[in-house]
C-alpha positions as CSV (number, residue, x, y, z in Angstrom):
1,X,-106.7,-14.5,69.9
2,X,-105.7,-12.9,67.0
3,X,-102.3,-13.6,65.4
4,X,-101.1,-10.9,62.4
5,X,-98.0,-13.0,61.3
6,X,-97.7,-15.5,59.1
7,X,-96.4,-18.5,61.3
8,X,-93.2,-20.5,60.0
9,X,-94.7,-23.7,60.0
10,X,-95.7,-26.3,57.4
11,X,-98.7,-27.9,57.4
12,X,-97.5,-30.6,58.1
13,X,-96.6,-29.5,61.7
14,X,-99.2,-27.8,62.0
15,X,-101.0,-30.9,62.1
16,X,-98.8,-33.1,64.1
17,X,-99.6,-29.7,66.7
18,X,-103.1,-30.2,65.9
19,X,-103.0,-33.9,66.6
20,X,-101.4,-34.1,69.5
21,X,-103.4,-31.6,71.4
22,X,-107.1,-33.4,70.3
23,X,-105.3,-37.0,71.3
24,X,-104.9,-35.2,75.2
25,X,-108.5,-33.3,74.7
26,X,-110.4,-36.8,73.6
27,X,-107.8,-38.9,76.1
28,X,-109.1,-36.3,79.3
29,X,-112.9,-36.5,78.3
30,X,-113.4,-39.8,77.8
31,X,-111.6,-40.5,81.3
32,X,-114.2,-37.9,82.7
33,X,-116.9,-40.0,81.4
34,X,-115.7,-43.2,82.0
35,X,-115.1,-42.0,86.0
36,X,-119.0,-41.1,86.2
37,X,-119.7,-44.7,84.9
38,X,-117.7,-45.5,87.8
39,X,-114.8,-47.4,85.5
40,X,-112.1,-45.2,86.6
41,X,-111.9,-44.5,90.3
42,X,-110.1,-43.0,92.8
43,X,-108.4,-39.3,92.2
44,X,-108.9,-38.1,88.9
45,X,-107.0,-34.4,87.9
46,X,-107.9,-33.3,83.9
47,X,-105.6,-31.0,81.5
48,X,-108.6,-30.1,79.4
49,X,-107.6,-26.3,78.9
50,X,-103.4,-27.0,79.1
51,X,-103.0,-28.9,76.3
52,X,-100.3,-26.6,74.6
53,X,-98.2,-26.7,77.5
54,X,-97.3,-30.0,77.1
55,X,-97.4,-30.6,73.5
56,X,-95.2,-27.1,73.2
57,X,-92.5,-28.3,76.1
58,X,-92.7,-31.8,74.6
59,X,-91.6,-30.6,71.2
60,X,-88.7,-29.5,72.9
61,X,-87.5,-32.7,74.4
62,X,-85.4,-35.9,73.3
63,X,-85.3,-39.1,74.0
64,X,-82.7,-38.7,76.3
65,X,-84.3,-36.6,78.1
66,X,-85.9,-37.3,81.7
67,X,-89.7,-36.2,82.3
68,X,-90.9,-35.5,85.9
69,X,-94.8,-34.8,86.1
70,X,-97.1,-33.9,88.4
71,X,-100.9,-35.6,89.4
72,X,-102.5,-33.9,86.2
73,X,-99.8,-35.9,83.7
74,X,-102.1,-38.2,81.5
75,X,-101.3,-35.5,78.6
76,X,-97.6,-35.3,79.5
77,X,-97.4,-38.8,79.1
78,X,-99.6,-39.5,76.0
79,X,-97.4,-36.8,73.7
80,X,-94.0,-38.2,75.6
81,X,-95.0,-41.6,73.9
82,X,-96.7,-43.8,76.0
83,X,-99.7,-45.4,74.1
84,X,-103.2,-44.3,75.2
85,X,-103.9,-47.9,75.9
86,X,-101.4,-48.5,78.7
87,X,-102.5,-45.1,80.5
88,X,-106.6,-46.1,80.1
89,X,-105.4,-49.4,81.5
90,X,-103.7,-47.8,84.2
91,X,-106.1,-45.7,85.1
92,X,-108.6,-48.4,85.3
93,X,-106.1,-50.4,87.6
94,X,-105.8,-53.4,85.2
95,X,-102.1,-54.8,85.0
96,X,-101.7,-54.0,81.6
97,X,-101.4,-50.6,82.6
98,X,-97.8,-49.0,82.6
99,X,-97.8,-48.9,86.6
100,X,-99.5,-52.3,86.2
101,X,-102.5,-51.0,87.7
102,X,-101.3,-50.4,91.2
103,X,-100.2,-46.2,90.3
104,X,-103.9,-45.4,88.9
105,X,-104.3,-41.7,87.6
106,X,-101.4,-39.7,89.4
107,X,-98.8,-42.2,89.3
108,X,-98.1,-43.0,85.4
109,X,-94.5,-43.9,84.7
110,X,-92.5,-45.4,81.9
111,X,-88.7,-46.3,82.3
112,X,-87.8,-46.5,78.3
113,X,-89.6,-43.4,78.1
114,X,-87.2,-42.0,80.9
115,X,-90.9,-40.6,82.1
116,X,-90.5,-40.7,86.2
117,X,-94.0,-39.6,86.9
118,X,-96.9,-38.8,88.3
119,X,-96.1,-37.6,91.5
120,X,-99.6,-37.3,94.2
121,X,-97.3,-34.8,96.2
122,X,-97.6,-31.0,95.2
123,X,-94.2,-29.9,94.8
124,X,-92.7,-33.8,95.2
125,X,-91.6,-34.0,92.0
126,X,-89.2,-30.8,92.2
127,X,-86.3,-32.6,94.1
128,X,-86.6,-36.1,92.2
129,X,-85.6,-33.8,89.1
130,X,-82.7,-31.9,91.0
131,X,-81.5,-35.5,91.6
132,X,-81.8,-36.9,88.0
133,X,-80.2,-34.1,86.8
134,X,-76.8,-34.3,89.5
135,X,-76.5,-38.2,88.3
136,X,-77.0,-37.0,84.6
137,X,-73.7,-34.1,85.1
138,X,-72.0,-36.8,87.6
139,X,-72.3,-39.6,85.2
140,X,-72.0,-37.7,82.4
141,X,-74.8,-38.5,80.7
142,X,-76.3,-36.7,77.9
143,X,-80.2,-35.0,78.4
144,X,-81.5,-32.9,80.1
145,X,-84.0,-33.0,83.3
146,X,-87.9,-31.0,82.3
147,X,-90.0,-31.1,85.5
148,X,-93.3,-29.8,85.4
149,X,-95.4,-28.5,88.1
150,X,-98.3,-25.8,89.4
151,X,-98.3,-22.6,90.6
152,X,-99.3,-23.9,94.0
153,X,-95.7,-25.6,93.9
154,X,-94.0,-22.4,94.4
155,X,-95.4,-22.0,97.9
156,X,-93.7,-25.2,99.1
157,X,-90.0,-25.8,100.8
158,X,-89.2,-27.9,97.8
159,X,-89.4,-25.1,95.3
160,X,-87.2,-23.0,96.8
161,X,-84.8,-25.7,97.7
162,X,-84.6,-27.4,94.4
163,X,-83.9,-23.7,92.7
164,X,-81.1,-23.1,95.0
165,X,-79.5,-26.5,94.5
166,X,-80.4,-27.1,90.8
167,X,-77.8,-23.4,90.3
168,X,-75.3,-23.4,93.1
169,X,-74.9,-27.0,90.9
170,X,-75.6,-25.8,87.4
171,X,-77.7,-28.8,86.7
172,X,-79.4,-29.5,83.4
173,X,-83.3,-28.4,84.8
174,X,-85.6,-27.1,83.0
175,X,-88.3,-26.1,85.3
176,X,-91.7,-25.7,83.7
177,X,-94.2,-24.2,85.8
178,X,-98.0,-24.7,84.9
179,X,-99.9,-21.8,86.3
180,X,-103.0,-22.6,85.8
181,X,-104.1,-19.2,88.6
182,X,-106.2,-21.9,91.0
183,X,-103.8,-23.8,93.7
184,X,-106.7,-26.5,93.7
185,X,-109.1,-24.4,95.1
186,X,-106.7,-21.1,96.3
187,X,-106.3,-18.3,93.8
188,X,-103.0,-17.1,92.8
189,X,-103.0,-14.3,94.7
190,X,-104.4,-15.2,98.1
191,X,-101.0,-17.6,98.2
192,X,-98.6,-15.4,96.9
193,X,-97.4,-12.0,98.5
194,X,-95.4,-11.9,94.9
195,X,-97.4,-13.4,92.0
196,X,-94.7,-12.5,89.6
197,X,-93.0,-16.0,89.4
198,X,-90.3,-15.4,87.0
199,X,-88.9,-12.9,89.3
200,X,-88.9,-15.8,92.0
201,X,-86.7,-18.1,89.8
202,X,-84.4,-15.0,89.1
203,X,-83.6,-14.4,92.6
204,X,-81.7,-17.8,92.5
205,X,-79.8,-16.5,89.6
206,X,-82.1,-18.6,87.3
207,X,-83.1,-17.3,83.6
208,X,-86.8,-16.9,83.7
209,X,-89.3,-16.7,81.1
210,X,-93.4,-16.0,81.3
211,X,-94.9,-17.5,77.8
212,X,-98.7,-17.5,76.7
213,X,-99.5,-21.2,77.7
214,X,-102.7,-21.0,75.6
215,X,-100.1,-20.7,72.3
216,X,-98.9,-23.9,71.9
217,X,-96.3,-22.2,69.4
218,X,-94.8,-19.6,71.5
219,X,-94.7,-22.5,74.6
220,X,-92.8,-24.8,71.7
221,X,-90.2,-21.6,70.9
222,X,-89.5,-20.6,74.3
223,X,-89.0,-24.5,75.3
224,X,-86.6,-25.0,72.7
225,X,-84.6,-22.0,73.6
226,X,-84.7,-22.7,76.8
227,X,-83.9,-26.4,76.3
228,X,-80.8,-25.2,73.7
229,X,-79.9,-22.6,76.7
230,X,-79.1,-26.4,79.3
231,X,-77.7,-28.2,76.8
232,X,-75.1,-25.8,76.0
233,X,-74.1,-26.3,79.7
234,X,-75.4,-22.9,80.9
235,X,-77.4,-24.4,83.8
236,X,-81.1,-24.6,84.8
237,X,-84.0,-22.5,83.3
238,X,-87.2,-21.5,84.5
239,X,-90.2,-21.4,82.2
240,X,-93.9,-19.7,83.4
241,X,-96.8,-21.3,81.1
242,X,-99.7,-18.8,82.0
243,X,-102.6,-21.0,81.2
244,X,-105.9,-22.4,82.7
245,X,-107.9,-25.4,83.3
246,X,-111.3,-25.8,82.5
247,X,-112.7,-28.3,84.3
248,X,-112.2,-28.5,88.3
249,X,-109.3,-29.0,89.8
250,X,-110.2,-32.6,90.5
251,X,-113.7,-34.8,89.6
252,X,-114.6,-33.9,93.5
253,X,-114.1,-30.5,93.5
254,X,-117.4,-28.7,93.8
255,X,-115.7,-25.9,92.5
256,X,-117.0,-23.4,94.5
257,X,-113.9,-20.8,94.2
258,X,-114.2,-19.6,91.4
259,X,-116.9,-17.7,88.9
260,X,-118.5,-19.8,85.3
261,X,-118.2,-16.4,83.8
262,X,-114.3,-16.5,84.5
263,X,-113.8,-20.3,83.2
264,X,-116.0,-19.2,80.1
265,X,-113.7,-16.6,79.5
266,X,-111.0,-18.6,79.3
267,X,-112.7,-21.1,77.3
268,X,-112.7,-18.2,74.5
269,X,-108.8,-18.7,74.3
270,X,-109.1,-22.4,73.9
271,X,-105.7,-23.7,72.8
272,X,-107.0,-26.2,70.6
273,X,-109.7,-23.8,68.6
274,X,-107.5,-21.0,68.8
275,X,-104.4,-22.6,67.2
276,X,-106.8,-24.5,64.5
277,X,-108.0,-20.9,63.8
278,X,-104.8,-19.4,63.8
279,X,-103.6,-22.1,60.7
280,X,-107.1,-22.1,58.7
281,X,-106.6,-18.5,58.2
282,X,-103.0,-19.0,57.0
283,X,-103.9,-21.5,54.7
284,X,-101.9,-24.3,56.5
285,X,-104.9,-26.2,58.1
286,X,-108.8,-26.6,56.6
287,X,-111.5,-28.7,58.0
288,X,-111.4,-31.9,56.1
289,X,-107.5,-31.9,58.4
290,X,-109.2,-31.2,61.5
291,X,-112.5,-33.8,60.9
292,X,-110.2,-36.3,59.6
293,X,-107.9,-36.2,62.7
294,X,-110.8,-36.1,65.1
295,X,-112.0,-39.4,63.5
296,X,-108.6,-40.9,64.2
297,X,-108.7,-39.7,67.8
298,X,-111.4,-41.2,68.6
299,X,-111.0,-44.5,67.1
300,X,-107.5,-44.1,68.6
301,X,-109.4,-43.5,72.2
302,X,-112.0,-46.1,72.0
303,X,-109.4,-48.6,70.9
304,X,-107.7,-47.9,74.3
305,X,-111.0,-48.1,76.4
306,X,-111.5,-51.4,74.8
307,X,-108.0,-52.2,75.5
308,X,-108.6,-51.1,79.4
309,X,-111.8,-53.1,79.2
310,X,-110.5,-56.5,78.5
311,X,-107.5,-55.9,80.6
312,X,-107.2,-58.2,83.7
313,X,-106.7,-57.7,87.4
314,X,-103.5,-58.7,89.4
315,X,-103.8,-62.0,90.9
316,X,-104.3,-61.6,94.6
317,X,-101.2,-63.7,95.2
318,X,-99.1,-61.2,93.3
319,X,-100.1,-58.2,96.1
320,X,-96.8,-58.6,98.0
321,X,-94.8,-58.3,94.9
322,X,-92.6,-55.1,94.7
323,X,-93.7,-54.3,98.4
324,X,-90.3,-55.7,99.9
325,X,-86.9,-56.5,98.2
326,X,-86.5,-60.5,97.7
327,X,-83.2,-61.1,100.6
328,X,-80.3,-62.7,99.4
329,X,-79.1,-66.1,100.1
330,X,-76.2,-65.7,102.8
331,X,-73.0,-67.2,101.3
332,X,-71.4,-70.0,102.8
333,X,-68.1,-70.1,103.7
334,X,-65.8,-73.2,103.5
335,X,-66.4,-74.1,107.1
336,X,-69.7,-74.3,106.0
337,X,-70.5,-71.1,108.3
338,X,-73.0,-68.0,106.8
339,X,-70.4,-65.5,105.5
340,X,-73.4,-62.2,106.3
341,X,-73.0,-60.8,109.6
342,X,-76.8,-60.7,110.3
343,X,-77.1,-62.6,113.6
């Protein structure tokens, strides 16, 4: 894609861009080959193609802030902070994982990182941020709520439930939706009468926005100003990355819905290529950057497969853990009598 303007970076972010994006891109193949070897099982969804969507919205975000992802989140949750290791351990359903083991692939979560998800439910993560962000504004608490999902979202109750709530409320949302054109397996517009999804968001009174999600610059600008736009106490926000995987939608999709000539197409505008591009011509990035941050990926990668490798399994005997609440002792009154009222 070409880019005429100088961009108003310094190398040095321009690398930290860089970086982040290949950690995601080497993070999502190695899980790909690791799941034909049979390693990882289960569901696996890969972000190879979307990487500036979440490195852009990322940039945007503070510690304080709550993260709500969907079942494609390994490359939210690598660039939020979690360490490669505890996701490739997670994903390999060792207990060193940050869901120790028991979440796999979709569920990730981290409570320092205030990152609540992985969520397996299309659309399931919409309401859980309307909620964190009603006991942020009835607590008082400072952040903001960013809540990421797919096109295929907007086709469930949630959407439209969560939008009228998160405004009638004025809660601090930002609501980033990933439209990546393929519902799973459903094109865009085969689901949607109106494929125009800001203008959805608007009809709840929402600011909307539509950004290249191939840029990963003018995702980061139009997160911060929508991020700025909550935090000033304006209410929620709707962001549209237009973007696109390339891989399937999951590693059993036979991916019959969609033409090679389309995903190669796509594959032109790589993210990753396009923005290293973008900065060689500027003078901000060269090769020897680019070579010597692949190297540190992927020592950074195997480190964590290792990591996964000589992870251990639950006991058996721990199973039942977390599965039911541990019941308190009944006090005991003076007359020696159970205080509870459970007969």
């Amino acid at each position: 894609m070409a880019h005429e303007e100088v961009p108003s970076v310094s190398p040095e972010y321009a690398r930290h861009l860089l970086h982040q994006m290949l950690r995601i891109r080497h993070l999502e193949e190695r899980a790909a080959e690791l799941y034909t070897e049979e390693k990882i099982r289960g569901f696996l969804h890969l972000y190879i193609g979307e990487e500036a969507v979440a490195v852009g919205v990322m940039e945007a975000t503070r510690p304080e802030d709550a993260i709500v992802a969907t079942y494609r989140e390994h490359g939210h949750a690598l660039v939020r902070g979690m360490s490669a290791e505890s996701i490739m351990a997670e994903m390999y359903g060792k207990q060193e994982g940050c869901s120790r083991g028991r979440g796999g692939s979709m569920h990730l979560f981290d409570r320092d990182l205030r990152f609540y998800g992985g969520n397996a439910i299309v659309g399931g993560g919409l309401p859980l941020s309307v909620g964190l962000a009603m006991a942020k504004k009835m607590q008082e608490q400072p952040g903001i709520v960013v809540c990421f999902f797919g096109e295929g979202a907007i086709a469930e109750g949630e959407f439209h439930e969560s939008m009228n709530l998160a405004e009638l409320w004025q809660l601090p949302v930002l609501f980033v939706c990933e439209n990546n054109l393929y519902a799973m397996g459903t094109a865009l517009d085969r689901s949607e009468s109106q494929t125009d999804l800001a203008t959805k968001a608007e009809s709840y009174n929402i600011p909307a926005t539509t950004v290249d999600g191939m840029d990963v610059l003018a995702v980061e600008a139009a997160a911060t100003s929508a991020a700025e736009a909550i935090r000033a106490g304006t209410g929620p926000q709707f962001l549209e990355c237009q973007t696109y995987r390339f891989r399937a939608h999951s590693m059993f999709d036979p991916e019959l819905y969609r033409e090679k000539t389309e995903v190669e197409q796509w594959k032109k505008r790589d993210p990753i290529s396009t923005f290293f591009e973008r900065m060689k011509t500027h003078d901000l990035l060269d090769e020897a950057d680019r070579d010597e941050l692949e190297r540190a990926v992927a020592q950074e990668i195997d480190e964590a497969v290792t990591f996964a490798e000589e992870g251990t399994w639950e006991p058996v005997e721990d199973l039942p853990r977390f599965v039911y609440s541990e019941p308190e002792a009944p006090a005991v009154g003076s007359d020696g009598h159970s205080s509870s009222s459970t007969p």
